[in-house]
C-alpha positions as CSV (number, residue, x, y, z in Angstrom):
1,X,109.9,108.8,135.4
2,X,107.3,110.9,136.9
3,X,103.6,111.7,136.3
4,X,102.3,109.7,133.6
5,X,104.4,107.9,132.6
6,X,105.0,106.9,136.7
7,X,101.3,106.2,137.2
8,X,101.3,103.7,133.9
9,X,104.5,101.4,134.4
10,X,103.9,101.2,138.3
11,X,100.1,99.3,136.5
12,X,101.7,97.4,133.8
13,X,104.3,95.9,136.2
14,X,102.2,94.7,138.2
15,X,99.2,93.7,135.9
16,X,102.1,91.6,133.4
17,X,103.6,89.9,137.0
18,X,100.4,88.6,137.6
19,X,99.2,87.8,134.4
20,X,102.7,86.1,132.5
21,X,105.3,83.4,134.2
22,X,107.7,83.1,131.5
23,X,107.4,83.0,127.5
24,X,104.2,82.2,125.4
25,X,104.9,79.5,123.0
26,X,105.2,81.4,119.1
27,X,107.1,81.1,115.9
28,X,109.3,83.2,114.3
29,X,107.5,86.0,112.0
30,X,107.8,85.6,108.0
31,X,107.9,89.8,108.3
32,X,110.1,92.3,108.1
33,X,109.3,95.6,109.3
34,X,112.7,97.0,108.4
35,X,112.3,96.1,105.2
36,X,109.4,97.5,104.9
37,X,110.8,100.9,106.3
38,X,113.8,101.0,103.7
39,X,112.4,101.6,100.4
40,X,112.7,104.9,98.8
41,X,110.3,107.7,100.0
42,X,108.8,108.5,103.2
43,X,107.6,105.1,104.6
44,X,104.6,104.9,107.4
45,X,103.5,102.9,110.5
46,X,99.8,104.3,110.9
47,X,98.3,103.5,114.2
48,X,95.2,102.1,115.5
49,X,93.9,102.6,119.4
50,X,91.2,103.4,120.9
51,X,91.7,105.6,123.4
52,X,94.1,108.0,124.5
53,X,94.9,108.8,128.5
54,X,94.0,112.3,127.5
55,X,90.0,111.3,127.4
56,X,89.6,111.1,123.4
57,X,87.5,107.4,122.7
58,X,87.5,106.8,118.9
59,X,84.4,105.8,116.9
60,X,86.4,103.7,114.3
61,X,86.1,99.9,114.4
62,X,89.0,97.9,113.4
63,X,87.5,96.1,110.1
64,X,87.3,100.6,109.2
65,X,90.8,101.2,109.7
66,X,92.5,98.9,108.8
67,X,90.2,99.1,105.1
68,X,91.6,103.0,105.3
69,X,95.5,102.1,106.1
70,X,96.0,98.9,103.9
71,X,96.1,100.8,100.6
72,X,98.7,103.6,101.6
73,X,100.6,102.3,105.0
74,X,103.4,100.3,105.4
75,X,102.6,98.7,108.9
76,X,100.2,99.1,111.0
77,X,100.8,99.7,114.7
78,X,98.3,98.2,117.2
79,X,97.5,99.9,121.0
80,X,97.4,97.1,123.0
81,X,97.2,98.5,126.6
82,X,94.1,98.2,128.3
83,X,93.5,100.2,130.9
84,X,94.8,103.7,129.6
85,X,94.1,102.9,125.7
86,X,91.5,100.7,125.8
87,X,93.1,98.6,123.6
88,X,93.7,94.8,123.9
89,X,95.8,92.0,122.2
90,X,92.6,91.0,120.6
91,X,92.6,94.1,118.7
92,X,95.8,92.7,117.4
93,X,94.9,89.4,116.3
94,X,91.5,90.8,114.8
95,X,94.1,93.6,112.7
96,X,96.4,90.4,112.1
97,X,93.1,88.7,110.0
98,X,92.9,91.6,108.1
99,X,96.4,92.6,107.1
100,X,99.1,91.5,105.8
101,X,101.8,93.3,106.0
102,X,104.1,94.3,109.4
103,X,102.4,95.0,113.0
104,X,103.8,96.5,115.5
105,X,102.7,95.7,118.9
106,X,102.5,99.1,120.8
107,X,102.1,98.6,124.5
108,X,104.2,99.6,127.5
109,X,106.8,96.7,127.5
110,X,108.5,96.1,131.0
111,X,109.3,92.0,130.8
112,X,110.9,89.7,128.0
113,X,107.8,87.6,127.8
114,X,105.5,90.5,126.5
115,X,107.3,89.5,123.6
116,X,106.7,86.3,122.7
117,X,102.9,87.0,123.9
118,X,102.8,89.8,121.5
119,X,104.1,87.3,118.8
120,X,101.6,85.1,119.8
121,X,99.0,87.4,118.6
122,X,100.5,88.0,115.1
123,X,102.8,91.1,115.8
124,X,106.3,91.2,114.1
125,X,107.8,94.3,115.9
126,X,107.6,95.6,119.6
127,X,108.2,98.5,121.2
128,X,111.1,99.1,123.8
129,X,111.1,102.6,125.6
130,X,114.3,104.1,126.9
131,X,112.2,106.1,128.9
132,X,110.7,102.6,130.7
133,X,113.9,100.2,130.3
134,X,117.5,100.0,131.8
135,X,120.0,98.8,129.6
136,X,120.0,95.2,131.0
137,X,116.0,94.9,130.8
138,X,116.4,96.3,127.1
139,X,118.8,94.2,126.0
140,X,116.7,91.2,127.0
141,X,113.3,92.7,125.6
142,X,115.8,93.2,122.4
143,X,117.2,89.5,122.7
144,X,113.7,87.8,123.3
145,X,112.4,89.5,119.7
146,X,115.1,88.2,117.4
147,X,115.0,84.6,118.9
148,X,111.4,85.4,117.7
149,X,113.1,87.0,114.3
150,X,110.7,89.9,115.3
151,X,112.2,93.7,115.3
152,X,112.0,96.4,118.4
153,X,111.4,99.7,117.3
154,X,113.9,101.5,120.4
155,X,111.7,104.6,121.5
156,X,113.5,107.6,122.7
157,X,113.1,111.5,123.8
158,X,116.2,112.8,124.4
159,X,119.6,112.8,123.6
160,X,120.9,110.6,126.8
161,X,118.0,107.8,125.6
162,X,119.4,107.7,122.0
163,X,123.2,107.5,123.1
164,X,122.1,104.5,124.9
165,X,119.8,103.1,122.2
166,X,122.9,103.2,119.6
167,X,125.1,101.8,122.0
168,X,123.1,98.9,122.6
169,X,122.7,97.7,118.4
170,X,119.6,99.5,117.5
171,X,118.4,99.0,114.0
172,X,115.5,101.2,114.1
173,X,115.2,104.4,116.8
174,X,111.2,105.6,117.1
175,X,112.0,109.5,118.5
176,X,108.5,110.6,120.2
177,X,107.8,114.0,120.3
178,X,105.7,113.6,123.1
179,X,106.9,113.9,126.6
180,X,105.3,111.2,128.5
181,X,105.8,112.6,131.6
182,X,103.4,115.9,130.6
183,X,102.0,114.7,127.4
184,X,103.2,117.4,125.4
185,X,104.3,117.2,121.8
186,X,107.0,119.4,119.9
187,X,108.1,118.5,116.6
188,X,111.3,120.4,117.2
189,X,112.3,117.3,119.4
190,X,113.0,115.2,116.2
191,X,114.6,118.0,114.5
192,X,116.7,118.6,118.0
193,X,117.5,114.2,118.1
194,X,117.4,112.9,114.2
195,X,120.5,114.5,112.9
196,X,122.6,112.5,115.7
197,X,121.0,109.0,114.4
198,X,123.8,106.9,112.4
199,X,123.1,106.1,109.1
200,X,122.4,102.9,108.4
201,X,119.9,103.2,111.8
202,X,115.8,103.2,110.2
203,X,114.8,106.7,111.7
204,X,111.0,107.3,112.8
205,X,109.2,109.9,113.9
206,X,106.9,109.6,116.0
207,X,103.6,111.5,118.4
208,X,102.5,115.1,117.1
209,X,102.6,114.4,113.3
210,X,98.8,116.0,112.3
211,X,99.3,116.8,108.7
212,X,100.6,116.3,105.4
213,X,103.0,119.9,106.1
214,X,104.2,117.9,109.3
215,X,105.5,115.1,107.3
216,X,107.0,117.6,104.4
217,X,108.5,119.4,107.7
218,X,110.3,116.3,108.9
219,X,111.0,114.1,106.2
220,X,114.2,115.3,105.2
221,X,115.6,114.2,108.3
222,X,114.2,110.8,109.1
223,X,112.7,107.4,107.0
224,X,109.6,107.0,108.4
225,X,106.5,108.2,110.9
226,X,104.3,106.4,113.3
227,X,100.9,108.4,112.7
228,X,98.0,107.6,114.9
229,X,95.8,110.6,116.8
230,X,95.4,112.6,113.8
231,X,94.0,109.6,111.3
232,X,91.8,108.2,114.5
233,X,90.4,111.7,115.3
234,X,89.8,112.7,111.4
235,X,86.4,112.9,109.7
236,X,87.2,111.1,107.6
237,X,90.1,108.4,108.0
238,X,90.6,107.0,104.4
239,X,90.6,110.5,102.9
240,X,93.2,111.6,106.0
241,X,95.5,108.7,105.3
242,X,95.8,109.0,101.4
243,X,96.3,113.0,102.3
244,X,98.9,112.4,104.8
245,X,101.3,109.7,102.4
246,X,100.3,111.2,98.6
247,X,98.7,114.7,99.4
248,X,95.0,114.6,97.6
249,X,95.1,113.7,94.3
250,X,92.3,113.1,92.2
251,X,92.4,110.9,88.7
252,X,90.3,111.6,86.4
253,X,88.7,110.2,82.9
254,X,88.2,106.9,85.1
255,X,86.3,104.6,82.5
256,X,86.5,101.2,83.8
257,X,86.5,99.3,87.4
258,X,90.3,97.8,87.0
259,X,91.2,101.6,86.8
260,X,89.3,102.8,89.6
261,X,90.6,100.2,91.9
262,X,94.2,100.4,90.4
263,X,93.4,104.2,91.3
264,X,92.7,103.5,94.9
265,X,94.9,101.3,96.0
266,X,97.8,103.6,94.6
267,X,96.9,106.2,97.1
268,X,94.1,108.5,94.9
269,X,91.6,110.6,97.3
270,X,89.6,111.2,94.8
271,X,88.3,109.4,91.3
272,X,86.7,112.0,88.5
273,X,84.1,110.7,86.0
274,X,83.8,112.7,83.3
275,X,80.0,112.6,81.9
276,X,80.1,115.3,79.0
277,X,78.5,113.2,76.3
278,X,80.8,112.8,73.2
279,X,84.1,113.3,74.8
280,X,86.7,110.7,75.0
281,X,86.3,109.9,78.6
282,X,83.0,110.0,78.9
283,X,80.7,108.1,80.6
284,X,77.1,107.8,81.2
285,X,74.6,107.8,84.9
286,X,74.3,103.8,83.7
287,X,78.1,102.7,83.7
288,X,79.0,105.6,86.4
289,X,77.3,103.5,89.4
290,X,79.6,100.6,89.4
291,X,82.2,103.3,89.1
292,X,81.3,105.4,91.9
293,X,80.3,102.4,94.0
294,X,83.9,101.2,93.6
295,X,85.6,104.2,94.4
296,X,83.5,104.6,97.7
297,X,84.7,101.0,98.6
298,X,88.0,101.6,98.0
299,X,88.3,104.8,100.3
300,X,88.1,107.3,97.7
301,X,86.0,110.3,97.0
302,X,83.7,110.1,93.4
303,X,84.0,113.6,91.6
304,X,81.3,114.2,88.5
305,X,82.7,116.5,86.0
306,X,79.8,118.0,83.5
307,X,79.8,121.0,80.9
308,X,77.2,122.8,79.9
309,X,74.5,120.4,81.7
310,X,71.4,122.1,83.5
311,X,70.7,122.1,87.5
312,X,68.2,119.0,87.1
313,X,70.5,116.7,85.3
314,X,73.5,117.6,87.6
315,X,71.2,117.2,90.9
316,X,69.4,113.6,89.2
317,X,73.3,112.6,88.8
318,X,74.5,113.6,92.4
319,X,71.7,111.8,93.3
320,X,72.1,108.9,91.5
321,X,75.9,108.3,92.0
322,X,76.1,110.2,95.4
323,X,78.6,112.4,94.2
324,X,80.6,113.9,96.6
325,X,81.7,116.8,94.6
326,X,80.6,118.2,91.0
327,X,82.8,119.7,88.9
328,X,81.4,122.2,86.4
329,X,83.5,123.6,82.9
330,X,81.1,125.8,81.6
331,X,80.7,129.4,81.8
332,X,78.2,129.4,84.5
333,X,77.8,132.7,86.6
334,X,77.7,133.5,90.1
335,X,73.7,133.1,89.8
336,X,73.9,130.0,88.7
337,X,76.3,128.7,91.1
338,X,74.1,129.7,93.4
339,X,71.3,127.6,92.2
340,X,73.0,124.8,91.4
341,X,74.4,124.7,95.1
342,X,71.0,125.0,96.5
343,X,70.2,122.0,94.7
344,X,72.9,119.8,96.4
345,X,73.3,118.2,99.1
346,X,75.2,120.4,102.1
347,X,78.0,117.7,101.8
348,X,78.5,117.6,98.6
349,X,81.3,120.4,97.0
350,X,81.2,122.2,94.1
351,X,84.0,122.7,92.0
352,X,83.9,125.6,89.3
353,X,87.1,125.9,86.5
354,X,88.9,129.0,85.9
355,X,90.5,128.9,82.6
356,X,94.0,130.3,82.5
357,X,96.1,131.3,79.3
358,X,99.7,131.7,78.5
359,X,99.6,134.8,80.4
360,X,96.7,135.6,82.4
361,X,94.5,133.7,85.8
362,X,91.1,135.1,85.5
363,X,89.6,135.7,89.3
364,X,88.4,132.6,91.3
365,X,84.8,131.2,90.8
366,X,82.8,133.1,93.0
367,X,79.7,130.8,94.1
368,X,82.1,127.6,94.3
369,X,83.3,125.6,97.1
370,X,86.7,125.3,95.3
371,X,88.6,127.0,92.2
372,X,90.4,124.5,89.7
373,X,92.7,125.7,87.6
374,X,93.1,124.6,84.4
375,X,94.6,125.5,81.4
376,X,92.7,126.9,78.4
377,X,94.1,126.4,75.0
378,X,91.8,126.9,71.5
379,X,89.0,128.1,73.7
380,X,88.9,125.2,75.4
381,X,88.7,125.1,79.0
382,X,90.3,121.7,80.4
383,X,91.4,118.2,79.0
384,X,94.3,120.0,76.8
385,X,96.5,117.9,78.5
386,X,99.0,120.7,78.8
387,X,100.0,122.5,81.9
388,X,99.9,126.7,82.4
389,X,102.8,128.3,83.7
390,X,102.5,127.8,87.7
391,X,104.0,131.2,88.4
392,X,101.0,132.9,87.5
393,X,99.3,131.7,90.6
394,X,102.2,133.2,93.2
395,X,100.6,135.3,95.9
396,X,96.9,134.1,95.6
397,X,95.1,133.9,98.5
398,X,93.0,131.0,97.5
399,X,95.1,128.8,96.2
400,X,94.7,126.7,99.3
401,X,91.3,126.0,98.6
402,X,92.2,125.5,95.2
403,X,92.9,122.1,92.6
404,X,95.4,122.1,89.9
405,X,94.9,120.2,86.9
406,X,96.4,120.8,83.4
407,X,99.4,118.4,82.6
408,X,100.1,116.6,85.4
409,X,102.3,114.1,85.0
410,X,104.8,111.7,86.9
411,X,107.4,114.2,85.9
412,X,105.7,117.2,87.5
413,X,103.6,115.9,90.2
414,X,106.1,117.0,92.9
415,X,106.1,120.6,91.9
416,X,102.5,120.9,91.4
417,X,101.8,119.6,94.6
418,X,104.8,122.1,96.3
419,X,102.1,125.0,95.3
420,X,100.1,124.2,98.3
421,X,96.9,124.1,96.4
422,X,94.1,121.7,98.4
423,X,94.4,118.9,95.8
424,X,95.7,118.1,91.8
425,X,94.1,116.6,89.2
426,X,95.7,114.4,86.9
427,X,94.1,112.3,84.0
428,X,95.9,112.3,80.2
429,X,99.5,112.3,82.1
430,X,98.9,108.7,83.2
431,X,97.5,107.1,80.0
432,X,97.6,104.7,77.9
433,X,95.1,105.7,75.4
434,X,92.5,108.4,76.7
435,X,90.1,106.2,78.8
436,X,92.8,103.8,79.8
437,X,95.2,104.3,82.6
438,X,98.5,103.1,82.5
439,X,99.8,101.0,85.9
440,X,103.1,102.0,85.4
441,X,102.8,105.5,85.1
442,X,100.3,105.4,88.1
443,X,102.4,104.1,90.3
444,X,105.4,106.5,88.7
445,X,102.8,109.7,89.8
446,X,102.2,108.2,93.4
447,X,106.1,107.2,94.2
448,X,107.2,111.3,92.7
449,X,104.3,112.7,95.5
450,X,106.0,110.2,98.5
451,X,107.8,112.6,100.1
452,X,111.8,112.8,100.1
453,X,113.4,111.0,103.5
454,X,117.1,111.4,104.5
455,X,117.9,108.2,102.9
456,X,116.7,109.4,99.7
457,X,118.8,112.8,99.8
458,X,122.0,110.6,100.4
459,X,121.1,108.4,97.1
């Protein structure tokens, strides 16, 4: 150990030597975190900590977080190191009162009875670093959590660390792509270590992982990722969570609350109302508040679709329901983009269609913050419920910045999200009856977009 890493177990020695003589009295934990980790689809521990030894301080309070991970993470992993994280065992037991599912306690274990003093606190799994621990203090850290039926997530870097976590019974191996000796991170280290895990060993990866083409990038090859720089630093935490686990999906033709909240705790980044008056879906500036106030509380973004509507009754509705983007199916020209943009608020986006037939994509929506694509059918622009033939978008440059909608179903998600486009839209595919969205094939569209681990490649 050098640098660092050195400098930070050299502290924690002593601070834990003077601070613990022996175990804390705890109970066993009810919690599984390998259990959580095993079922289907790329499964995540996302991570809350304050600081970083590279300088970065985080704005985001605890009650924020955790109200951004609950809805899309499997666990929740807690910084509890004080001096270089700024993180405390408080932290944990203030996460503990808010979730309820698996937390790991992430800290820089070098004694047993950090344990049973994590436990204490309400964590269920530890962390034990290969990189920190012999064999003999490892096996005890790993002895002193399942008299405490709690699980150690064995952290490693290199291919000498992971021979030694196998030998000793490891059940789940955490491969950080970070050196801690230099603080670098390279993903290539879990493509270099995860192909010599057994099976039957929960695989994580861990450190580096900043998007949601990271976790595409990696999946294949292990179960799970530990994600926690990237959601702390982000604008916007909710909306980076939901991205990072689903991609950005929006669903639209939201016409009641149960839907919006079935909507975001499934994983949705965004919720559309439609208010074009005598559509199926439609809904007025009245019953759209409790909407849009739902979707804000649940972490979502609230999307107003309108056709044919003038500049003052879009702007009155942003206003009203502090849309954060408007979505417009007319046939409105660069001009009156323009307008209509000057009229919103800088923060809020504006999304224009582009109607495409069997055979042709018109150009992009100049004027628009974003291009959705859509299918036209009968002269009508949107809500056909049918998709367009994808291929017809290969090789455009602004497809990034681009959403998809047309047809989007549990069957298809998966594809339309492999275009790469910045986020899809999907409304009839997951109905009962237009208006009405059905659980089932909600949670069907949300478990197709979890991406594909090794686990589920072997099945």
């Amino acid at each position: 150990m050098a640098d660092v890493l050195a400098r930070i177990v050299a502290r924690k020695r002593a601070e834990v030597a003077a601070r613990l003589d022996g175990p804390v009295p705890s109970d066993p934990t009810p919690r599984s975190l390998r259990a959580a980790l095993s079922r289907p689809g790329a499964r995540f521990i996302m991570e809350y900590k304050r600081a970083s030894p590279s300088g970065h301080r985080s704005a985001v309070t605890i009650a924020e977080a955790v109200a951004a991970y609950a809805p899309v993470t499997d666990a929740i992993s807690v910084l509890t190191d004080g001096e270089d994280f700024g993180g405390s065992l408080g932290d944990l037991r203030a996460v503990r009162q808010r979730f309820g599912g698996p937390i790991l306690a992430k800290d820089f274990i070098v004694d047993p009875a950090q344990v049973s003093e994590a436990r204490a606190a309400g964590a269920d799994a530890v962390l034990a670093m290969m990189s920190v621990l012999d064999d003999h203090a490892a096996v005890a850290v790993m002895a002193e959590a399942a008299r405490l039926a709690m699980e150690v997530i064995v952290e490693v870097h290199d291919e000498i660390e992971l021979q030694r976590a196998v030998a000793l019974g490891a059940s789940i191996v955490g491969i950080n792509n970070r050196d801690l000796k230099t603080l670098r991170t390279d993903l290539a280290v879990t493509e270099r270590l995860a192909p010599l895990i057994p099976r039957g060993i929960i695989a994580i990866a861990e450190s580096g992982i900043a998007t949601r083409g990271d976790v595409e990038r990696l999946s294949p090859l292990v179960d799970a990722f530990l994600v926690g720089s990237s959601l702390m630093a982000a604008p916007d935490i909710a909306q980076a969570a939901r991205a990072m686990v689903h991609g950005r999906v929006k669903l639209c033709g939201l016409t009641r609350i149960e839907d919006v909240a079935l909507a975001g705790r499934a994983g949705a980044s965004h919720a559309g109302l439609v208010m074009v008056p005598g559509t199926p879906r439609a809904v007025g500036v009245g019953e759209a508040r409790a909407l849009a106030m739902t979707a804000s509380e649940m972490g979502m973004k609230t999307v107003g679709v309108f056709r044919g509507a003038g500049a003052d009754e879009v702007a009155r509705a942003v206003e009203a329901l502090r849309l954060d983007a408007v979505q417009l199916h007319g046939e409105e020209d660069e001009a009156a983009l323009a307008a209509l943009r000057a009229r919103l608020p800088k923060k809020t986006e504006l999304w224009a269609v582009c109607g495409v037939s069997a055979s042709r994509v018109p150009p992009g929506r100049t004027g628009a913050d974003r291009t959705l694509f859509d299918t036209v059918r009968d002269g009508q622009s949107g809500g056909t419920g049918t998709a367009f033939d994808w291929s017809l978008l290969d090789g455009r440059e602004d497809l990034r910045n681009a959403v998809i909608a047309g047809g989007i179903g549990p069957a298809n998600a998966r594809a339309a999200a492999s275009l790469g486009a910045h986020a899809i839209d999907v409304n009839s595919g997951v109905e009962e009856a237009p208006g009405r969205k059905d659980r089932g094939k909600v949670e069907a569209l949300f478990a197709a977009l979890r991406p594909r681990t090794r686990g589920d490649h072997e099945a």
